[in-house]
Each structure stands twice: as structure tokens, then as C-alpha cells.
N, C-alpha and C positions, 0 to 999 in steps of 0.2 A: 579707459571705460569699456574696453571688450576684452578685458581678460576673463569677468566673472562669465559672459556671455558663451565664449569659447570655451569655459571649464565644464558649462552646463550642457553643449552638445554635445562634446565629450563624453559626458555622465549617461546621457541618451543611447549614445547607440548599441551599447551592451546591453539594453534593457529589450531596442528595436531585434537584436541577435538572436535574446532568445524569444520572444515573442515568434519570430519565423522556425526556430526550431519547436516551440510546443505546437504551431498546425503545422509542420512537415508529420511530426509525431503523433497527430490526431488522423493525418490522413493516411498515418500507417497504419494505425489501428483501424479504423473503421475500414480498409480494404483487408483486414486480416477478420475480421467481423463479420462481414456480407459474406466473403466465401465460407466461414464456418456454417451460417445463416443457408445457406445453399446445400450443404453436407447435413443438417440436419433437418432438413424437407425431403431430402432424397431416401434418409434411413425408415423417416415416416412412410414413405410410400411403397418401403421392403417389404415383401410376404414374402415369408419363409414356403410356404405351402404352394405357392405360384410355382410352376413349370417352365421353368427356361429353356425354352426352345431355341436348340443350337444347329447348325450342321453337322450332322455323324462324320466323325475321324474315322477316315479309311481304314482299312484293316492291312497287316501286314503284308505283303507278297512274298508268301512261302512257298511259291514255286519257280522254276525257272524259266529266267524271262521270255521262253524258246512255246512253254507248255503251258497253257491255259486251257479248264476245262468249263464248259456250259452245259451240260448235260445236267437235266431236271435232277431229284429227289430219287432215290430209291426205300422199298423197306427195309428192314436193317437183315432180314434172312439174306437178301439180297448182295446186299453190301457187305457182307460178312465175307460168302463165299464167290462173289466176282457175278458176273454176265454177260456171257460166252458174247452175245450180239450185242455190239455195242453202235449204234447209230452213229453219231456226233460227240467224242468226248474231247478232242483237242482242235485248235483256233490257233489263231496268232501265230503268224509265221510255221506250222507241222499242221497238213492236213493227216487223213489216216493211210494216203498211199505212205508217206512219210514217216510216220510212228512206226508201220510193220518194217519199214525199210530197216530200223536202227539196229545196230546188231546186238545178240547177244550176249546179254555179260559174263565173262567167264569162271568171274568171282566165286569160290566155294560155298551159295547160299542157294536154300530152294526158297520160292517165294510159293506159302502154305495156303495165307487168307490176306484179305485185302477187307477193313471196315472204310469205306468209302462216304465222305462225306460233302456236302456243296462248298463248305467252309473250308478250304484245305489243311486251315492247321490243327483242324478235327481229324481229318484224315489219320490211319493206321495201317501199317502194313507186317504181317506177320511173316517171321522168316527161319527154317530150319538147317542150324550147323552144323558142321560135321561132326560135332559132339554129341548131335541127339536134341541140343538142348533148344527149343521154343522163343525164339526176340522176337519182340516186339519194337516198333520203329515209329518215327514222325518222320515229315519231310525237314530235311535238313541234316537228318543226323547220319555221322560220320557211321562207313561200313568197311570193312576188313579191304586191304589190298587200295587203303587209298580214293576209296571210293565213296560217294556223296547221295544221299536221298534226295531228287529232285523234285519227283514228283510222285502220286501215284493216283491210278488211273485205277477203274472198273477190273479190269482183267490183269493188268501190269504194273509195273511201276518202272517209271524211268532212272537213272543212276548217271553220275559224271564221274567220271575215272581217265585220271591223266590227260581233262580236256576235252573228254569223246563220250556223248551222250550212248549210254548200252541202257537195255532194257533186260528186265526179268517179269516172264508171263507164267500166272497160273496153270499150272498142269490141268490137262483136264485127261478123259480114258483113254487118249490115243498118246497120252505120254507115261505110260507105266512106265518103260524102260528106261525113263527117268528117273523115275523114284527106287526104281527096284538101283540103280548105279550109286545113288545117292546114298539108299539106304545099306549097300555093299562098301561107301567110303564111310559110313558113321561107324559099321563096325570094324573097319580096319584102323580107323583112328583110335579107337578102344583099344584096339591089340596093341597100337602103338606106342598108348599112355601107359599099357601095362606092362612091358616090355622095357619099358623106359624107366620106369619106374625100378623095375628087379636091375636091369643095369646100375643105376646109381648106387643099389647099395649091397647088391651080391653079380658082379658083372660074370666071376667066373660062371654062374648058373648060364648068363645067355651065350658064353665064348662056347658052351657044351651045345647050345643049339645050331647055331653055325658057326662054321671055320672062317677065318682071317688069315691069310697068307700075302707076304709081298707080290707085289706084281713088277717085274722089270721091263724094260725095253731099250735096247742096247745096250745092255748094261748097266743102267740107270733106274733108279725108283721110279714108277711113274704112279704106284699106287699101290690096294688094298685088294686084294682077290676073294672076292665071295665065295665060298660053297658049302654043298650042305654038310650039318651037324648030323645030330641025333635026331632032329626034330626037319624029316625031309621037307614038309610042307612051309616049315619057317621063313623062305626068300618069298616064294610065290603069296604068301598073305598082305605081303610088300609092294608087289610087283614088279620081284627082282627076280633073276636067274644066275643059277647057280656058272660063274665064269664071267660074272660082272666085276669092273674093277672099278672100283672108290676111287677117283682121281684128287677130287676137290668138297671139302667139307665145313661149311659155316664161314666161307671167307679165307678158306687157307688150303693151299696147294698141297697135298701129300706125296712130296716128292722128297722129302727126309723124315726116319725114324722120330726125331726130335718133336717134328710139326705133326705126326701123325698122334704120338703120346701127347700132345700138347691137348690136340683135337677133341680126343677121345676125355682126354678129364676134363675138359670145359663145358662136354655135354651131362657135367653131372649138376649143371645151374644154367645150364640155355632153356628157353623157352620156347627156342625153332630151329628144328633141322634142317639143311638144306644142302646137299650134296652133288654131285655129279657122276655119273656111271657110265663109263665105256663100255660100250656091246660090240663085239664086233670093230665096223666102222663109224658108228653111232652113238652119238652124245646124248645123254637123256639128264634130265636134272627133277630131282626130288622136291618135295615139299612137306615135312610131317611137323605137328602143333602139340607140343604139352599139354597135358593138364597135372592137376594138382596131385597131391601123391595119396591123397583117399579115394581117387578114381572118381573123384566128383569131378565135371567135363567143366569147366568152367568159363566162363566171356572171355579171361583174360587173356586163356591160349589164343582162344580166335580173331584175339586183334582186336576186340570191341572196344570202343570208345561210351564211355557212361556210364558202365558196370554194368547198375542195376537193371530190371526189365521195368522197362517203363510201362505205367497204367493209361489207360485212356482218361 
């Protein structure tokens, strides 16, 4: 008598299975419902034209974390060519006994103009190479000899080389004999591209200008012996003297024939001369820069990092 009974519960509870699975499944829907329900009252109450008011994201810090400046607005006549008095332009760790303190850089750049802005990384600083030729600069950017734009100020700008904060200050009328030095190294680097230039590809013309003779000592090479050619004035345009000896040239000792000819034609594709001259008792070392061989002065000789000159 309970077998039909037991067949019938049986029958039941695959029916009670999915009865719990269609409302698990209705109350998955209906939470998947309401939250769309919620997402489409929130798009109703989007305006596109509404002003969403956020917090300003700070601005980069393009100066060094040593230099911070707070000094007001200027006009841009102003800002162009610097302002000799300068009240308050650095904080944070450098007062101004400490700014003049910092030494100067010795870097081959004059610093021209300075466009000075609140914003630093408006800031521009303008700089003349021994080329002649006119850069312009932002803080940050890479300058010849290794050295970094940190910052720049009203009157100067600061620079980071090998670690050690140096400064470069606008000239102003009691530094002519700056400019006039400066502008006696832009035309000697001229003579030197041009010079350099007749080397590479008619060297006998410059061997007629000055002499090249071994130089011994005990018996032994020790180098190249300068003196004058045809053209008496050609060492001195240099800042050499006639009885100077060449010791060391681009990285190589001149103490064999071999190394000296090696020297000599490696400089018809170097882009920097850098030598050594014994005077006397005294070691003196060179430094002269390429340019191109249309006598256009170009960045590249000077180490420039960027190429182009950059626009404000």
C-alpha cells in the first residue's frame, strides 16, 4: 500500500528543486534590475554643461628641491633682461647670503637674457656659445660639460654639475671684460673650425703654417714640438707658444711615431680636441670643439643636448 505513495514523493521533489531555483533566479534578476534602475537615474541627472568642481593638480616641480622662488610678477621688459635688485627670489633651504655664496660655473656659456616667469616651467634662459651661436633653455635641460638647468632666477640661473650647485649671472657694465674674453673665445673657436677644417682635407697647407718637430727627453719621444711656420701669429691665436711640446692628444700618449700618426688622422672625424702641452715646468691642457665643415657653428660641437633651439 505505500509503494504508489513513496513513488509520488519521489515525483515531488524535482518539481520542489526547481521551484527554489526559479526564485533564486528571480532574485537574481531583480538585484541585477534595481542596480540598473539606479544607473539610469543617475545619467538623468548628468549635465553635460555642469562645472565639475575638482581640486587643481599640482603643477610639476621643475626646480631644484634646494631653489624655490616667491618673488611677485614682473613686466616682460623686465623679465627679458634680468633685475639687477633683486629683493627676495629664493626660500627653502638658500637664503641670498647663500645664492651669492655659490660658485661660478665654469662651463663655456655666457648667460645673455633671462625671460622670467612665476610659473617655472615658463621660465627661459638664454645662452651664448663659443660658436657665436644664440640657445635658448628651460629648466631641466641638459648643458655642455655635464651640466643641468636647475633653476633660474631674475639675474642668474642656477646649474648642477658633477653634484655642486654653480651659478651663471647676467653681466651687467662692470663685466665688459667678460664679454669682450668671451667674445675673443667665439673668434678663436672660428679659427679653429676653420683650421680644422683645411686640416682634414689639404693638411700639407696647415703643416706650412706651423712646424711639428719631435720632441725628446733622454733619449726617448716624449712628444710634438710646436713652432712657428709661415704664419708667425698661428700658435698665439691658440694660446700656444712657439716651444710647446704636444705630449697627449684625444686619449693617447705621444710617445711613439705609430700613436702620434694614429692621432693625427683620427682628427680628420673627431668632434673634440683635447691635448696636453708642456711649457717649461708646466702642464697645461687644451680644449677645442668642431663644427661642421660649411662653417656653420653648430649645437652639436658644443655638446648640446636637443639639437634644436627651443621656442617659448
Amino acid at each position: 500500500m505505500s509503494w504508489p505513495h513513496t513513488g509520488i514523493a519521489c515525483l515531488r521533489r524535482p518539481r520542489l528543486g526547481k521551484k527554489i531555483f526559479h526564485i533564486l533566479l528571480l532574485l537574481a534578476i531583480s538585484r541585477e534590475m534595481a542596480a540598473m534602475t539606479w544607473l539610469i537615474w543617475d545619467i538623468s541627472r548628468w549635465n553635460p554643461d555642469r562645472k565639475v568642481q575638482s581640486a587643481p593638480l599640482p603643477e610639476s616641480d621643475w626646480t631644484d628641491p634646494l631653489v624655490t622662488r616667491i618673488t611677485p610678477g614682473m613686466d616682460w621688459l623686465e623679465r627679458l633682461f634680468g633685475e639687477p635688485a633683486i629683493k627676495k627670489d629664493v626660500a627653502l633651504g638658500m637664503d641670498r647670503g647663500q645664492l651669492d655664496a655659490l660658485p661660478t660655473s665654469p662651463i663655456s656659456l655666457l648667460l645673455i637674457g633671462v625671460l622670467y616667469h612665476d610659473n617655472p616651467a615658463r621660465s627661459l634662459a638664454a645662452f651664448l656659445d663659443p660658436f657665436g651661436q644664440e640657445r635658448v633653455r628651460k629648466i631641466g635641460a641638459l648643458l655642455p660639460e655635464g651640466s643641468r638647468l636647475v633653476a633660474i632666477l631674475r639675474d642668474r640661473v642656477i646649474l648642477l654639475r658633477n653634484g655642486i650647485r654653480e651659478q651663471l649671472r647676467l653681466p651687467d657694465e662692470g663685466q665688459r671684460e667678460i664679454l669682450a674674453r668671451f667674445r675673443a673665445r667665439v673668434e678663436q673657436q672660428r679659427e679653429v673650425s676653420r683650421v680644422w677644417q683645411t686640416f682634414a682635407e689639404k693638411p700639407e697647407e696647415v703643416l706650412r703654417m706651423v712646424r711639428l718637430n719631435p720632441a725628446e727627453q733622454n733619449g726617448k719621444l716624449i712628444g710634438v714640438r710646436l713652432d712657428h711656420g709661415q704664419d708667425q701669429g698661428f700658435l698665439g691665436r691658440f694660446g700656444l707658444q712657439s716651444g710647446d711640446i704636444v705630449t697627449w692628444l684625444n686619449g693617447e700618449k705621444l710617445d711613439s711615431y705609430e700613436k702620434g700618426m694614429q692621432s693625427l688622422r683620427k682628427l680628420n672625424t673627431a668632434q673634440t680636441m683635447r691635448f696636453k702641452v708642456l711649457r717649461g715646468q708646466e702642464t697645461l691642457e687644451f680644449t677645442y670643439n668642431r663644427s661642421s665643415g660649411d662653417e656653420k657653428l653648430d649645437g652639436a660641437a658644443m655638446g648640446w643636448k636637443g639639437g634644436q633651439q627651443e621656442k617659448p
